[in-house]
C-alpha atoms as an extended CHARMM CRD file, in Angstrom:
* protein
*
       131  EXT
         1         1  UNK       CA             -1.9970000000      -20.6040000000       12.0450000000  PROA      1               0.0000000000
         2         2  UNK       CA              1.3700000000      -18.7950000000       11.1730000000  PROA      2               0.0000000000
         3         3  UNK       CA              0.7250000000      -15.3800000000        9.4830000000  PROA      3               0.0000000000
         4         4  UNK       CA              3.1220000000      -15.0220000000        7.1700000000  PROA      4               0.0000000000
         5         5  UNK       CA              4.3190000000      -11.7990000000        4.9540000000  PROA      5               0.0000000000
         6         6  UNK       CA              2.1790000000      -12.2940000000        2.1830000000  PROA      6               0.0000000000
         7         7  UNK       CA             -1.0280000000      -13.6010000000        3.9750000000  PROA      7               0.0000000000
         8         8  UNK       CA             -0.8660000000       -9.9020000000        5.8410000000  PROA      8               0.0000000000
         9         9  UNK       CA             -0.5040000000       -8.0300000000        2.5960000000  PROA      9               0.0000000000
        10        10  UNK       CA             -3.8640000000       -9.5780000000        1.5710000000  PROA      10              0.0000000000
        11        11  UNK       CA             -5.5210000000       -8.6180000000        4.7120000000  PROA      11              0.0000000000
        12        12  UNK       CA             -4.1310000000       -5.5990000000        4.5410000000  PROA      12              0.0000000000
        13        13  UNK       CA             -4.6440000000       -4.7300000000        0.6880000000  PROA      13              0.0000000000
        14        14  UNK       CA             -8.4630000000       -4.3990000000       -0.0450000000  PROA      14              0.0000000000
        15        15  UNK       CA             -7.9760000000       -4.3570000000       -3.9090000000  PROA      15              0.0000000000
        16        16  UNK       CA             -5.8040000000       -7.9550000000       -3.4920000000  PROA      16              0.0000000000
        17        17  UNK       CA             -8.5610000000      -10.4790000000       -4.7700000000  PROA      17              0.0000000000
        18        18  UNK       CA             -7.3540000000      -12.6790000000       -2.1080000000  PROA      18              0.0000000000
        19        19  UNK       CA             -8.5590000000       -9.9110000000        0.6550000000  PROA      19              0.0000000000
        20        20  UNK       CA            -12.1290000000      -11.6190000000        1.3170000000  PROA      20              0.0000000000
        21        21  UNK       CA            -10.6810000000      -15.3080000000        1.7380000000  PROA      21              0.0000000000
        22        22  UNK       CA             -7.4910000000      -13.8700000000        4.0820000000  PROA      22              0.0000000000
        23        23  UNK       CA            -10.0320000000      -11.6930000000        6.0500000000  PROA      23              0.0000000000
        24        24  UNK       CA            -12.0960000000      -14.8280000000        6.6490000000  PROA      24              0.0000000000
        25        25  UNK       CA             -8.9220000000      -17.5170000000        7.6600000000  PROA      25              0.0000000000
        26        26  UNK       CA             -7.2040000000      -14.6940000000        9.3360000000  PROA      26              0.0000000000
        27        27  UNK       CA            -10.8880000000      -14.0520000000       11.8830000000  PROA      27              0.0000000000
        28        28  UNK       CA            -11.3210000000      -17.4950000000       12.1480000000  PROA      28              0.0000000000
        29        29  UNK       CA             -8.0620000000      -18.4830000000       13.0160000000  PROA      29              0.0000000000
        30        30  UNK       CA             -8.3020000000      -19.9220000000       16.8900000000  PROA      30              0.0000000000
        31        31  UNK       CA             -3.8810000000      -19.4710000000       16.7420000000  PROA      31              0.0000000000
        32        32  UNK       CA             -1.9060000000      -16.6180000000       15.3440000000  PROA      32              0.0000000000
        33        33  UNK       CA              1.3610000000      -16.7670000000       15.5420000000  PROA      33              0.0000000000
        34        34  UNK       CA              3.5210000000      -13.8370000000       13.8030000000  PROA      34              0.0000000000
        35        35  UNK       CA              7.5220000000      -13.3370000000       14.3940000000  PROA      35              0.0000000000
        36        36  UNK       CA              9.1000000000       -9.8630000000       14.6620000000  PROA      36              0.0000000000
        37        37  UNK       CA             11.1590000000      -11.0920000000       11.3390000000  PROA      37              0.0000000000
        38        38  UNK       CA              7.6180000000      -11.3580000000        9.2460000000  PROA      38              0.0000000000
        39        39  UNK       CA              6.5910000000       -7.8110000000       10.2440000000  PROA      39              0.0000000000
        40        40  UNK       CA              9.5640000000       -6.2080000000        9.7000000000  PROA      40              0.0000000000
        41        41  UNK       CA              9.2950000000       -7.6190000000        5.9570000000  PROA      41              0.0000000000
        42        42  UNK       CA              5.6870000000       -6.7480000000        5.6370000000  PROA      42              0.0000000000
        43        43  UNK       CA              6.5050000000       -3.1800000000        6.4210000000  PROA      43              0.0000000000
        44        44  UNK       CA              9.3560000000       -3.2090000000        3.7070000000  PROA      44              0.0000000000
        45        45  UNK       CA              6.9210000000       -5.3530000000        1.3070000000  PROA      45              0.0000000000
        46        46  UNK       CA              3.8580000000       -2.7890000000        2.0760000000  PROA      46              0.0000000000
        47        47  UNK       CA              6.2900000000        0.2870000000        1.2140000000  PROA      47              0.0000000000
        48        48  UNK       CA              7.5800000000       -1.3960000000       -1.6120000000  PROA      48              0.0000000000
        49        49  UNK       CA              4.2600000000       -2.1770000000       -3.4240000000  PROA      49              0.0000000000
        50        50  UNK       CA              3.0870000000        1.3700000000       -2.9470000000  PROA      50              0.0000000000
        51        51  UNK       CA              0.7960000000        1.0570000000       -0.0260000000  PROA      51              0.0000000000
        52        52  UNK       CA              0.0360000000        3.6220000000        2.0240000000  PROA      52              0.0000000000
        53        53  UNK       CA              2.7050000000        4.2600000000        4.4640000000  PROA      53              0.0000000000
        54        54  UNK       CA             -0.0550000000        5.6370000000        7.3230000000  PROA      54              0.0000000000
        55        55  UNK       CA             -2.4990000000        2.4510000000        6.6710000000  PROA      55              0.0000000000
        56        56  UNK       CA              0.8640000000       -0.0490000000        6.4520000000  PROA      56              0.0000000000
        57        57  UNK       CA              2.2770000000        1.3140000000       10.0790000000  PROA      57              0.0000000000
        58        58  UNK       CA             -1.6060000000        1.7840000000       11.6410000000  PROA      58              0.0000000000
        59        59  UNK       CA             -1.8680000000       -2.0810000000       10.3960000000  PROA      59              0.0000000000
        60        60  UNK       CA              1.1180000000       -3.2560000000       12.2100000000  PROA      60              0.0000000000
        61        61  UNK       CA              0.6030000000       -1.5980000000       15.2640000000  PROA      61              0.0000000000
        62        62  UNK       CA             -3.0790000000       -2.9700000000       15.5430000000  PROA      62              0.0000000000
        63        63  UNK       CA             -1.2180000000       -6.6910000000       15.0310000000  PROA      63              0.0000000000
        64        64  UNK       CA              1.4250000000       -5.6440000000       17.4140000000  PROA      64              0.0000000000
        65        65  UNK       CA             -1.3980000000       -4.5810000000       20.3460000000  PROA      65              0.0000000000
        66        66  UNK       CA             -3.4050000000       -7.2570000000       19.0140000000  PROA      66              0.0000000000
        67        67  UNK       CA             -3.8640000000       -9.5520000000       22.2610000000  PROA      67              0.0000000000
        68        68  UNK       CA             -5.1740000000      -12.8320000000       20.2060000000  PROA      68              0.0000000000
        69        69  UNK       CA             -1.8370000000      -12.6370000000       18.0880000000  PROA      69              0.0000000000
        70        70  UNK       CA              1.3830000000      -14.0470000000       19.6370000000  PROA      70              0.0000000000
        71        71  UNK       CA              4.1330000000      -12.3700000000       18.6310000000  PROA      71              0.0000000000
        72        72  UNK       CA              7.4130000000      -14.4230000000       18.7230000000  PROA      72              0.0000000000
        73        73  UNK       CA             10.4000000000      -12.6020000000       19.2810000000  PROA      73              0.0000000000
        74        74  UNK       CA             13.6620000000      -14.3630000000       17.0060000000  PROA      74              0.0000000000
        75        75  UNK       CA             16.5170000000      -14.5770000000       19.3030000000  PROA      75              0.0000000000
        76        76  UNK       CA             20.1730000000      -16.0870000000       18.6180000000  PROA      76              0.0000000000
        77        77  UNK       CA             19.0010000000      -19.8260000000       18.9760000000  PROA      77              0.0000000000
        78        78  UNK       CA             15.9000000000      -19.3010000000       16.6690000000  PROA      78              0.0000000000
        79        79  UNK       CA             17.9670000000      -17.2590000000       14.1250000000  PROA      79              0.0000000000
        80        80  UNK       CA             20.8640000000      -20.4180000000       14.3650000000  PROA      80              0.0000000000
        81        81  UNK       CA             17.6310000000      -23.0860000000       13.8260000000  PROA      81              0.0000000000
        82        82  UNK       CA             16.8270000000      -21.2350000000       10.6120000000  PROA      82              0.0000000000
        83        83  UNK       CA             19.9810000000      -20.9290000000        9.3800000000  PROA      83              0.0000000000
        84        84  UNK       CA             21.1200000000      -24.6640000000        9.5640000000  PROA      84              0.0000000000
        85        85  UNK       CA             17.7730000000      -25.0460000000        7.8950000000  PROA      85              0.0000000000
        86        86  UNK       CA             19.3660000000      -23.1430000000        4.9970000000  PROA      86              0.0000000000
        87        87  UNK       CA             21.8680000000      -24.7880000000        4.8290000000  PROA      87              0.0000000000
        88        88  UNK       CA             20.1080000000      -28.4000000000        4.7440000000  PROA      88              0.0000000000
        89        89  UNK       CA             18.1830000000      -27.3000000000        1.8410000000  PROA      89              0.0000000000
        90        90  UNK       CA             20.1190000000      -25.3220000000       -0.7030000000  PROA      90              0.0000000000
        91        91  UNK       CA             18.2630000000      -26.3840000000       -3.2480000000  PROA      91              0.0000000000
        92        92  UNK       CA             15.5570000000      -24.2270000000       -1.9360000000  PROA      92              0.0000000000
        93        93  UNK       CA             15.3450000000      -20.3160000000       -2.5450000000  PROA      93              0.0000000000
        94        94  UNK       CA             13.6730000000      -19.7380000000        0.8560000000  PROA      94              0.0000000000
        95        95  UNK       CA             14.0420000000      -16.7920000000        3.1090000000  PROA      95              0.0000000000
        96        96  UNK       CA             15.6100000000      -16.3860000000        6.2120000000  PROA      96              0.0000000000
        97        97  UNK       CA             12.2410000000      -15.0220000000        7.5440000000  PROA      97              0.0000000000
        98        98  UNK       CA             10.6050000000      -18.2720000000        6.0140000000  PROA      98              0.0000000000
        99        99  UNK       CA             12.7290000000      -20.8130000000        7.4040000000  PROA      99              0.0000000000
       100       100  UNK       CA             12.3770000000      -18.9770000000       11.0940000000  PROA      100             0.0000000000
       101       101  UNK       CA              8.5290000000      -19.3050000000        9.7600000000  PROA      101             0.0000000000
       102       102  UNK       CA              9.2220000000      -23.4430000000        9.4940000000  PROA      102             0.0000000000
       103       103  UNK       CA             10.9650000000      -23.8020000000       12.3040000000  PROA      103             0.0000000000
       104       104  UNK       CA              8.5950000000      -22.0520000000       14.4170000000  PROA      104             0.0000000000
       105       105  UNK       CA              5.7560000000      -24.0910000000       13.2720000000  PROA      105             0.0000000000
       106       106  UNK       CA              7.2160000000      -27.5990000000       13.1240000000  PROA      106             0.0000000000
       107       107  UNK       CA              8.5110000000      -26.6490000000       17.3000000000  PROA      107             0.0000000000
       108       108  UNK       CA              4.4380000000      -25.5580000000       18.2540000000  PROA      108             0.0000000000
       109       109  UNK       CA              3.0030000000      -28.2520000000       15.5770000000  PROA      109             0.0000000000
       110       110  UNK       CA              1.5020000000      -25.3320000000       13.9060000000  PROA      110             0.0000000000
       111       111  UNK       CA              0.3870000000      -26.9790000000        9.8820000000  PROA      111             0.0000000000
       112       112  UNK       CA             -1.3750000000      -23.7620000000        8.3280000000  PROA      112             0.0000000000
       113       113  UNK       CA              0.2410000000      -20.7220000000        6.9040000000  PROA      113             0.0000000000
       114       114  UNK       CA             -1.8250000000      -17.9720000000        5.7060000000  PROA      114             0.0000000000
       115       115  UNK       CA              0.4860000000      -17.0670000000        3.1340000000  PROA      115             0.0000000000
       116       116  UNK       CA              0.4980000000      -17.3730000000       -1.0220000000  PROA      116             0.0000000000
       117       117  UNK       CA              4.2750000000      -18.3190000000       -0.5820000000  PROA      117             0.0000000000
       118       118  UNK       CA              4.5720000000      -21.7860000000       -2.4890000000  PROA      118             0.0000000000
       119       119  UNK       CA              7.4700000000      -22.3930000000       -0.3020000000  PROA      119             0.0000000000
       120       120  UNK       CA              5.5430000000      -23.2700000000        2.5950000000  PROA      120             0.0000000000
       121       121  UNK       CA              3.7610000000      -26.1070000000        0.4420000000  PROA      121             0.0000000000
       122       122  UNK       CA              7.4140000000      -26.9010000000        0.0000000000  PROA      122             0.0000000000
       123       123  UNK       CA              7.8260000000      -27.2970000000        3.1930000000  PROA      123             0.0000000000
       124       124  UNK       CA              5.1450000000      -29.6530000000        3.6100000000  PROA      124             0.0000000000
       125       125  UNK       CA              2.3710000000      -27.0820000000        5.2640000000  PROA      125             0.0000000000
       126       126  UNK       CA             -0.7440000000      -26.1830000000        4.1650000000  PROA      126             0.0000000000
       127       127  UNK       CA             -0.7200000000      -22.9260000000        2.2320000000  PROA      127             0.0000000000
       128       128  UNK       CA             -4.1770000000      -21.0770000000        2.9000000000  PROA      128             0.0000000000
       129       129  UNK       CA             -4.0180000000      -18.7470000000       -0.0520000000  PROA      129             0.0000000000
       130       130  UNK       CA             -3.4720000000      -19.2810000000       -3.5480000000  PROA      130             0.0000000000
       131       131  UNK       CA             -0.6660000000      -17.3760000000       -5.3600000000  PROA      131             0.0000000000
């Protein structure tokens, strides 16, 4: 599965009443697949709903030396993917971050998201958290 901004921020956040069920997807999960782009937003997402700063930076570093998490690094090509994605749907209000998110998934045949983002329904992916 993809592990997308939000999805994190439930594992992360004990009092989100998600936590349980993104604990459970997120441990089961035989794939995780995380981009540079998606933790550099949770870390601005984390600070921005209050959380604490030492639990938000401890978190990412445990993903980022996490050896059953592949971390995908967005390069020029990537970046360009997502951005002609944009631009094919501008009816849409996605993120850069999420379309790197779609295209990543639809190159590795990745379906699941753990995420409450309703764009990745959108998308046509399966959204494992409710918003």
């Amino acid at each position: 599965m993809l592990l997308d901004t939000s999805g994190l921020m439930c594992v992360l956040d004990k009092q989100d009443w998600r936590y349980a069920e993104a604990v459970r997807h997120y441990q089961a999960a035989r794939v995780r697949l995380v981009t540079n782009y998606v933790l550099a937003e949770y870390v601005a997402l984390a600070h921005v709903r209050g959380l604490s700063r030492q639990q938000t930076l401890d978190f990412s570093d445990a993903v980022l030396r996490d050896q059953n998490v592949e971390i995908v690094w967005v390069e020029k090509p990537l970046h360009r993917q997502a951005l002609d994605l944009l631009q094919a749907r501008r009816d849409k209000e996605y993120s850069l971050c999420d379309a790197v998110s779609f295209v990543l998934m639809r190159e590795r045949g990745i379906t699941e998201a753990l995420t409450t983002d309703k764009h990745f329904a959108q998308e046509g992916f399966t959204r494992l958290l409710e918003p």
